[in-house]
N, C-alpha and C positions, 0 to 999 in steps of 0.2 A: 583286275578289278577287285576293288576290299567293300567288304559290307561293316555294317557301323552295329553292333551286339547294345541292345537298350534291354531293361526291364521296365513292368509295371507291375501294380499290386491291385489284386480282384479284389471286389467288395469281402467277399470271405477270407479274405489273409491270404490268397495265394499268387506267391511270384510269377510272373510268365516271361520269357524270354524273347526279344520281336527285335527282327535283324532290317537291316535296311542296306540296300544295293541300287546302283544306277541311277538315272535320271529320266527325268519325262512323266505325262501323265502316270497318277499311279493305279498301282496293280496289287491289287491283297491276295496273295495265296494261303487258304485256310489249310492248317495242320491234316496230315495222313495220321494214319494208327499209331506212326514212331515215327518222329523226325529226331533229329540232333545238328542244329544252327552251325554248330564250328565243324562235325565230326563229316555234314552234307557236304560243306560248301565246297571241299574238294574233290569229293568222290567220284568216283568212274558212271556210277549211279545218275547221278542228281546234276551234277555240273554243269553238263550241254542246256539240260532247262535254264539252271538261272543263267548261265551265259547268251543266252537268246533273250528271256526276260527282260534281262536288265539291261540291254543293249536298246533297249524302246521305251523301258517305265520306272518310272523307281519304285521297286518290287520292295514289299515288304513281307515279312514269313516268320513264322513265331511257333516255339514249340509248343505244343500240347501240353496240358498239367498230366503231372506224373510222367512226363521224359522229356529227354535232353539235358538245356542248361534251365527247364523251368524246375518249380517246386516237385519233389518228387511223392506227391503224396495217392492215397492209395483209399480215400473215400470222394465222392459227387464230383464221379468222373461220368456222371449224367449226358443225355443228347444235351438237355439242358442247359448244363453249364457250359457246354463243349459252345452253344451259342454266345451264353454271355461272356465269354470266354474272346471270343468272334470280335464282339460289340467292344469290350476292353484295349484289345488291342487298337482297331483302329480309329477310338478317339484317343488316346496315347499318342500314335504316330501321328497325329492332327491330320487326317485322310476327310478331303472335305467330301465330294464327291469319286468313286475310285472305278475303274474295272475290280470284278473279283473272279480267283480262279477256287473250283473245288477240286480236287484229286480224292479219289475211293471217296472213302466216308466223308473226306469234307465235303463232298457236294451238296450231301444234305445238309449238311451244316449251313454253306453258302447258299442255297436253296432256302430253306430258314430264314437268314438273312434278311435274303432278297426280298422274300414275303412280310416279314416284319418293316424292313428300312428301303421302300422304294425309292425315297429322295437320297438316297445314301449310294447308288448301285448302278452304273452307268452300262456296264455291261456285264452279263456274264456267260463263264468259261466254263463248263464239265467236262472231263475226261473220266472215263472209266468208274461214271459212280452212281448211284441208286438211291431210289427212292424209300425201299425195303430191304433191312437188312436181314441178314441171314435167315434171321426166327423169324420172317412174315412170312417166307418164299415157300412155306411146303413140308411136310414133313422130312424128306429129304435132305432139305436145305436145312435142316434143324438140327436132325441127324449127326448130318458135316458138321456144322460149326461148334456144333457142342463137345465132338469129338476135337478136334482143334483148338478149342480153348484148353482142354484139357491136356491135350500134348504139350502145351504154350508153359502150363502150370509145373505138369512134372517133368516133361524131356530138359526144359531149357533147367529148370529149378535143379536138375540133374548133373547139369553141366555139361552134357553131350551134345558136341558142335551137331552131331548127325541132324538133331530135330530142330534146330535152327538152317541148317542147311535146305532140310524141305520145305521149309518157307522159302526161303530165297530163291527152290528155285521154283516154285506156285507163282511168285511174282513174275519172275521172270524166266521162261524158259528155255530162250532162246541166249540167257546171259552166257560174258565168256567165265573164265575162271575167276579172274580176280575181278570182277562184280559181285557172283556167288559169294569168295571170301568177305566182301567187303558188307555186302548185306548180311551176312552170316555174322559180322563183328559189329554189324550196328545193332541185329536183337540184342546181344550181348552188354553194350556197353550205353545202351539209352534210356533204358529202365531195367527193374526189375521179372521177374515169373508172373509175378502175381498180377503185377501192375498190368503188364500187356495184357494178362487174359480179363481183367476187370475192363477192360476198356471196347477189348474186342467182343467181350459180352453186350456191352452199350451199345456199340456199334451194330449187331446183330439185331437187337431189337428197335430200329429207327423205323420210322413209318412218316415219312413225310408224303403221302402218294397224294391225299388230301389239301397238302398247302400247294401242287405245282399249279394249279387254277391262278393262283394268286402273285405266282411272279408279274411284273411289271418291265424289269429289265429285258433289252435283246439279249438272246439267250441262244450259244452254241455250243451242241454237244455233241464229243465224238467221244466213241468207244471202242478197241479192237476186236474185230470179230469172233477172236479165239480166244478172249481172256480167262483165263482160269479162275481169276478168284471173284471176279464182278460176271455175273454172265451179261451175255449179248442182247438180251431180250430187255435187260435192267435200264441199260440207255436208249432202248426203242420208246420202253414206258416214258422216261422223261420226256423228250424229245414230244411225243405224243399228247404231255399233260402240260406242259407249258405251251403260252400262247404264242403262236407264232415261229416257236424255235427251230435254229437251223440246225440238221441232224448228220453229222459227216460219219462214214464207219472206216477205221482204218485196219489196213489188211495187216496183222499182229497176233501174237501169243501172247505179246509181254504188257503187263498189267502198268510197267513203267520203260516206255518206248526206248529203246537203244539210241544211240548216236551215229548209228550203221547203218540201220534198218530202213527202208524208202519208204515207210508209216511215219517216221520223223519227219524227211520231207512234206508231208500230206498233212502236218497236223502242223506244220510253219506257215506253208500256205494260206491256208485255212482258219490260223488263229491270225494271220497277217493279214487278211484278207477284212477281218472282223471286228479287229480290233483298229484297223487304218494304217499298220505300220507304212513306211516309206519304202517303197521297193528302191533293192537294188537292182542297180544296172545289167543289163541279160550278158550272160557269161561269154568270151571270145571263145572261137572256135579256136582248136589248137592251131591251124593253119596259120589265121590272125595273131598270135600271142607273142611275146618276143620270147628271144629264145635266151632264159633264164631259169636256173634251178631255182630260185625262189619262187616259180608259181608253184613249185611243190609245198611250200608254207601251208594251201590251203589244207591240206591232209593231216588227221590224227596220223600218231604211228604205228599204231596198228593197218590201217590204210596204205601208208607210204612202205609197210613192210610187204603186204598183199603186193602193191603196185611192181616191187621190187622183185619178188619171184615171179610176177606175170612175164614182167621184162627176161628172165633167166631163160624161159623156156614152161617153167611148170604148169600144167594144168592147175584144176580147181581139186583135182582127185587128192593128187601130189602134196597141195597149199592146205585141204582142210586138215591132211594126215602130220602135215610140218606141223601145224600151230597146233595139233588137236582141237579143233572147230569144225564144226558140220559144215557139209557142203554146200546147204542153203545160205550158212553165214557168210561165207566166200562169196555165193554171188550176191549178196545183199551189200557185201564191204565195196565190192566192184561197181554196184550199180550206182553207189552214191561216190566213188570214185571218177565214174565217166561224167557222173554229172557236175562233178565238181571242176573237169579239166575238160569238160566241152567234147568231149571226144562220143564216140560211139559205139565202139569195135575195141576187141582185143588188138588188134595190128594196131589200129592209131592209140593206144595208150601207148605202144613198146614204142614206135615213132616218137611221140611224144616225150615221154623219156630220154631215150638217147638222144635226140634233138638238143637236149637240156644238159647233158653232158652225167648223169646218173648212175655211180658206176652198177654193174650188174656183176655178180658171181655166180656161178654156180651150187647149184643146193643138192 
């Protein structure tokens, strides 16, 4: 699938960069703290979203001012403009009526929106985002952030991958390695020091907790229960302050859901559910399935690698010490393995397998 890279120009002189993928009703996903259009759209990261996306909507997404392929500048990087910003884009993309998703800080952004432009907003999407940023939540939570904005300024300004790395792994702690590298190389190359922490400062101080009265749209929000960098009680408030809204918690750490994790599964569902997607057809049992090594297609290969030493013999002990991945991550690779091959049990995945002619070595 290729997405179509446009620009627009804000009332203020500033370029923004707004990508377009897929077909079908559309879907505006508002900007995170750092995106990057060309640097996401293959990432280990990001990918399995818009591949789900856009397989249902023509997804639209657009980097924030001051990163990616938008302008890179370094003043009224305001909640403010972060909305008008919002509004630019998608009359640009000519989005008559659309779904809108928020991710982190976008949700208030999209939350904003929503409140401003009811006839514009058909439905909306939060994942992992708040009504209050940092600096509303407490002294505590001020504490934090302020110290982190700070790290943002001199570690990375430093050049030392280490304090990029503990971001990446805040967002995601359950990532494997080259996710960590790959979010480690996106602080790095989507903006500047400064710029992120200018932004991440704005970010801190949002307070939309006032406008959630005022959505209009159906509105579903899920959050993982462990998240590090949005706490859990952040998407209870919304959920709580918009009218009506449906409130799902998915069983997670990772602030940006893996492709592994059976919190992905729960948040397809559930946006599938919400949004109308078209169900597919319920999975054959392996008994039913013909016996072809392409139903292995349906597996990443990390997956189809897991699958391959379950087949050999190895435990989970064995598989997490080969890959160097925690234990939990094996059986989370496995769980969305059985469900992907209808199976249920260790013994019918090895069935399954060698039925399919697969070869198996020893490790």
């Amino acid at each position: 699938m290729d997405q179509t890279i446009r620009f627009v120009t804000t009332n203020d002189g500033v370029k923004l960069a707004y990508a377009i993928s897929g077909e079908g009703p559309p879907l505006l996903k508002t900007a995170n703290w750092l995106n990057h259009l060309e640097f996401d759209w293959q990432s280990p990261v990001w990918r399995h979203w818009f591949d789900l996306l856009s397989q249902h909507h023509q997804l639209c997404r657009y980097d924030i001012r001051g990163t990616g392929l938008s302008d890179r500048v370094d003043s009224n990087l305001s909640f403010d403009s972060q909305v008008a910003d919002l509004e630019c884009v998608a009359d640009a993309a000519g989005l008559g009526k659309f779904a809108l998703l928020g991710i982190s800080q976008g949700a208030s952004v999209a939350i904003e929106y929503a409140a401003r432009h009811p006839e514009r907003v058909s439905h909306l999407v939060i994942h992992g985002g708040f009504a209050q940023g940092w600096a509303k939540r407490g002294p505590n939570s001020l504490r934090n952030g302020k110290a982190l904005a700070e790290l943002v300024r001199v570690g990375w300004g430093a050049g030392t991958p280490a304090f990029r790395r503990m971001f990446a792994e805040l967002l995601m702690p359950q990532a494997r390695e080259e996710q960590v590298a790959w979010l480690t190389e996106l602080q790095r190359r989507t903006t500047t020091p400064e710029i992120a922490a200018l932004i991440m400062e704005a970010s801190g101080n949002i307070d939309t907790s006032q406008r959630l009265a005022q959505v209009r749209a159906p509105t579903l929000v899920l959050h993982p229960r462990n998240d590090v960098m949005v706490p859990f009680d952040q998407g209870r408030v919304l959920a709580a302050g918009i009218p009506h809204a449906r409130f799902v918690e998915l069983d997670s750490e990772n602030h940006v859901l893996m492709e592994s994790e059976p919190a992905w599964q729960r948040f397809q569902d559930a946006v599938g559910e919400f949004l109308g997607w078209q169900r597919a057809p319920p999975r054959r049992r392996a008994a039913d399935a013909p016996q072809s090594g392409d139903d292995l297609a349906v597996l990443t290969a990390r997956e189809r690698e897991i699958l391959e030493l379950v087949a050999s013999g190895a435990g989970n002990q064995a598989i997490a010490a080969r890959l160097f991945i925690s234990e939990k991550t094996v059986r989370n690779h496995l769980t969305a393995v059985f469900d992907k091959l209808g199976v249920s049990s260790r013994s019918e995945a090895i069935v399954f397998v060698r039925d399919r002619g697969l070869a198996t070595r020893p490790h």
